[in-house]
C-alpha positions in Angstrom: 232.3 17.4 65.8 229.6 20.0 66.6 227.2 20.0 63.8 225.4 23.6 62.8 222.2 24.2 61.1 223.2 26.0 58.4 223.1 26.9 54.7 224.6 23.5 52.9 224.7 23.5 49.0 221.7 20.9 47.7 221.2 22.7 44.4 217.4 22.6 44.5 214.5 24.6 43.3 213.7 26.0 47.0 218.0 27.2 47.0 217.8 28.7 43.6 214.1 31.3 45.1 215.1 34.7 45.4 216.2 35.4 49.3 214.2 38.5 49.5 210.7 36.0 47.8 211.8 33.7 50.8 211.2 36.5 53.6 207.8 37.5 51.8 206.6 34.1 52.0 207.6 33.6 55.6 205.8 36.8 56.5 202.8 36.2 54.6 202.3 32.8 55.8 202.9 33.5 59.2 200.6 36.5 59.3 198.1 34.6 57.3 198.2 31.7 60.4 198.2 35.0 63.1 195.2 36.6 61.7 192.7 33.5 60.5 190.2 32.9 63.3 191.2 29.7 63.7 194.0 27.0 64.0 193.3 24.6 61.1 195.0 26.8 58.5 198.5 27.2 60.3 198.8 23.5 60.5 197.5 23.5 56.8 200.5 26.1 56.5 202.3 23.5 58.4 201.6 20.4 56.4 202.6 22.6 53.4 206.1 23.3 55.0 207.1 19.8 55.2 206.4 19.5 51.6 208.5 22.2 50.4 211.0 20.9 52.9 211.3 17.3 51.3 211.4 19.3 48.3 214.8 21.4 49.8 216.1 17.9 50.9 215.5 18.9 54.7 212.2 17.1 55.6 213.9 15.3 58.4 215.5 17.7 60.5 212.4 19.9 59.6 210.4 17.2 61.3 212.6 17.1 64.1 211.8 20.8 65.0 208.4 21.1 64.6 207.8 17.8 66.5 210.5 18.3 69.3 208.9 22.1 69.7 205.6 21.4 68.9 204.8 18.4 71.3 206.0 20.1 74.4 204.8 23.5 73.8 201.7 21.6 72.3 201.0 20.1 76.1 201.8 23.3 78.1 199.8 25.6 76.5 196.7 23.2 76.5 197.1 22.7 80.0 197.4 26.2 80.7 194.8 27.6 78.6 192.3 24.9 78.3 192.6 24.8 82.2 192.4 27.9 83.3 192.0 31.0 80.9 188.9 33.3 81.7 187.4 32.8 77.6 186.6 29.0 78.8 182.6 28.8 78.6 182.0 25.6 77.3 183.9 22.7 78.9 184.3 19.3 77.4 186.3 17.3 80.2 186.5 17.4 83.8 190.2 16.8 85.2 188.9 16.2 88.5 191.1 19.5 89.9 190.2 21.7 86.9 187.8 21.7 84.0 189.2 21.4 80.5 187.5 24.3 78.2 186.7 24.2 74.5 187.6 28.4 74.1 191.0 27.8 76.0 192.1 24.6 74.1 191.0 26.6 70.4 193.3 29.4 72.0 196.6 26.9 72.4 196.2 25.4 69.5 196.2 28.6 67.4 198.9 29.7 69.2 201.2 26.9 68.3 199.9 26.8 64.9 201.4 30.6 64.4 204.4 29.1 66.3 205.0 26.4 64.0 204.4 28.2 60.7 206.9 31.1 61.9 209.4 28.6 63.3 209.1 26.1 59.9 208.9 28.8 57.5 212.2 30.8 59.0 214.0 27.2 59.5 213.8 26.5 55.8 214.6 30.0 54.5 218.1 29.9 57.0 218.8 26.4 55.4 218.0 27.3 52.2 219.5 30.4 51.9 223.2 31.0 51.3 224.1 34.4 54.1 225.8 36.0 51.3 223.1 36.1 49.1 220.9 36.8 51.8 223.0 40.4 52.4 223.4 41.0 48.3 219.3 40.6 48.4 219.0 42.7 51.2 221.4 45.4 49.6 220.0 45.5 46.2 216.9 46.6 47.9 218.8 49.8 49.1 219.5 48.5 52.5 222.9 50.6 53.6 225.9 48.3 53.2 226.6 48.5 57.0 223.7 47.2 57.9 223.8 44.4 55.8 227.5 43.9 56.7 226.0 44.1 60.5 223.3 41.2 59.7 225.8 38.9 57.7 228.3 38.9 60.7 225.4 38.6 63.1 224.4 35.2 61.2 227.5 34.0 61.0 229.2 34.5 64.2 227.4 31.5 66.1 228.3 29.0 63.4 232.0 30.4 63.4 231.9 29.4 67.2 231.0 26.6 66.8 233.5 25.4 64.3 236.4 27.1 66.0 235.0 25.2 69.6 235.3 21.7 67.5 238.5 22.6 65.9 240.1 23.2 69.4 238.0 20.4 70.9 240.0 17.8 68.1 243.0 19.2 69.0 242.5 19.1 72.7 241.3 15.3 71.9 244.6 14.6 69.7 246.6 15.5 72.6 244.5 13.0 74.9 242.3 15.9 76.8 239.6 13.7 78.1 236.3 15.0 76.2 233.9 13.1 77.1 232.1 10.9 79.5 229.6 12.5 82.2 228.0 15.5 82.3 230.9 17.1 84.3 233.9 15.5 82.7 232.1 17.5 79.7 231.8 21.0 81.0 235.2 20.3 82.5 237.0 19.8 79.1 234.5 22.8 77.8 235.5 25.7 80.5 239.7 25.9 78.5 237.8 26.0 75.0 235.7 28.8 76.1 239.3 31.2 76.4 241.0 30.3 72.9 237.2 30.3 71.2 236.5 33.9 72.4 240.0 35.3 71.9 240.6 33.8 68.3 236.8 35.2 67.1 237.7 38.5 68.9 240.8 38.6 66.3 239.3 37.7 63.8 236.7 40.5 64.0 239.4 42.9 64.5 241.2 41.6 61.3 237.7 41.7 59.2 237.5 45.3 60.0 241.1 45.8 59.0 240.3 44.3 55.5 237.3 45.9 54.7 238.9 49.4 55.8 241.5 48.8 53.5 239.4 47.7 50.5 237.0 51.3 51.1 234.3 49.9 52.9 233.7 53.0 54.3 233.9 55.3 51.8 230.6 57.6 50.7 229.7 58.8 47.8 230.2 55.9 45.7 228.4 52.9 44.6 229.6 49.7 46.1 229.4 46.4 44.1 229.0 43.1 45.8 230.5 39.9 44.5 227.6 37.8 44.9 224.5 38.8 42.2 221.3 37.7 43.1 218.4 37.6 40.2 214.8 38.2 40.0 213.8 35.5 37.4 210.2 35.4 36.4 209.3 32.6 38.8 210.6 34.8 42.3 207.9 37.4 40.6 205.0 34.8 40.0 205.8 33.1 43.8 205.6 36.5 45.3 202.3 37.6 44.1 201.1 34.5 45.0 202.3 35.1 48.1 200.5 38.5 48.3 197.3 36.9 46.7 197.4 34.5 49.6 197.7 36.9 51.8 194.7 39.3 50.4 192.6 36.1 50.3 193.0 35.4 53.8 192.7 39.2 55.2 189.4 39.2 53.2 188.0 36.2 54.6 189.3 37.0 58.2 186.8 40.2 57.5 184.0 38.0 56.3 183.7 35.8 59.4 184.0 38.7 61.9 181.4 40.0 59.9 179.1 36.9 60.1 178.9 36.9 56.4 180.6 33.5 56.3 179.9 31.0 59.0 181.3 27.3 60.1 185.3 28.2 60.3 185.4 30.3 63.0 187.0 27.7 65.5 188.8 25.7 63.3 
């Protein structure tokens, strides 16, 4: 059975944050990595990401990303840069065919930092975060209905897919399709799923706009409800000023080093 990376009930602290405190700490993290002059604090960001994940329940397939996209990116880019970028001045190893620079390798590994911390930080809030609620968040911050109806479908239609594409795949199997083996006894059995997958979710688009037609989605001029409520308890309000103070703190002390006023951090 296909398995999805998606929202699955765990009933913990990180599930029960406000959707719309999640985004603001995603973003003020990530832009916190982007703008320090330096790569130690988006791995620090990191490091802090696999906490709140083992606090989510989700520290191992959070570990599985960030290794199996960090590593390989991780290589590339120091190759790459620490090769052959034009910032290299000081070089700490010769290769024999190139010279590995200091200024190139500090550049990689602030790019994957921002990677990771972007890539970590939207992982847990897609886990975490039930699409529904997501939507109500967004909506309740006077986001047009369509729009959010637009970015609830958009979420959901790849994880649809892929539970129509096992259902089908079972069935095929029950009735002793051969599914597996090779690499091309596989895409074999996967080209006649690819027809009843496509079909069946264009129907049931076509029978979603049906419904909400006939229960007024369209209507203007009133105020539409949603039958998911999403609160703003006292602790999404102290997590999202700390996210904001984060943020200031960072921008402030991104100023001060340009400035020379504080030294020693610059590459790290």
């Amino acid at each position: 059975m296909a398995k999805t990376q998606t929202y699955i009930p765990k009933d913990t602290p990180i599930e029960r944050i406000n959707p719309m405190i999640k985004i603001y700490a995603v973003f003020c993290f990530g832009l916190s990595a982007l703008i320090f002059p330096g790569y130690l604090l988006g791995f620090g960001i990191v490091v802090f990401f696999l906490f709140v994940a083992r606090a989510a329940k989700i520290l191992k397939p959070l570990v599985k990303i960030v290794f199996g996209f960090g590593i390989p990116i991780t290589i590339m880019l120091l190759f790459i840069q620490g090769c052959y970028s034009s910032k290299n001045v000081t070089f700490i190893a010769d290769l024999g065919f190139a010279k590995l620079g200091q200024e190139g390798v500090n550049y990689a590994l602030k790019i994957v930092s921002t990677l990771l911390v972007f890539l970590a930080g939207f992982y847990i809030m897609n886990v975490t975060t039930y699409t529904g609620r997501l939507v109500a968040a967004l909506t309740g911050t006077g986001m047009n209905p369509k729009v959010g109806y637009l970015i609830l479908s958009s979420l959901n239609v790849v994880p649809q897919m892929q539970r129509k594409m096992s259902i089908i795949q079972e069935a095929q199997n029950a009735r002793g399709v051969e599914v597996s083996g090779n690499i091309f006894s596989r895409i074999k059995a996967y080209i006649p799923l690819l027809g009843p997958v496509v079909l069946s979710s264009l129907t049931d688009a076509q029978e979603r706009g049906m419904t909400l037609e006939t229960r007024g989605f369209g209507i203007v001029g009133v105020k539409q409800t949603s039958y998911i409520e999403v609160k703003y308890t006292k602790t999404d309000r102290i997590i999202k000023w700390l996210d904001i103070l984060f943020l200031a703190v960072i921008i402030i002390l991104t100023v001060l080093i340009k400035l020379g006023i504080v030294q020693g951090v610059r590459h790290g």
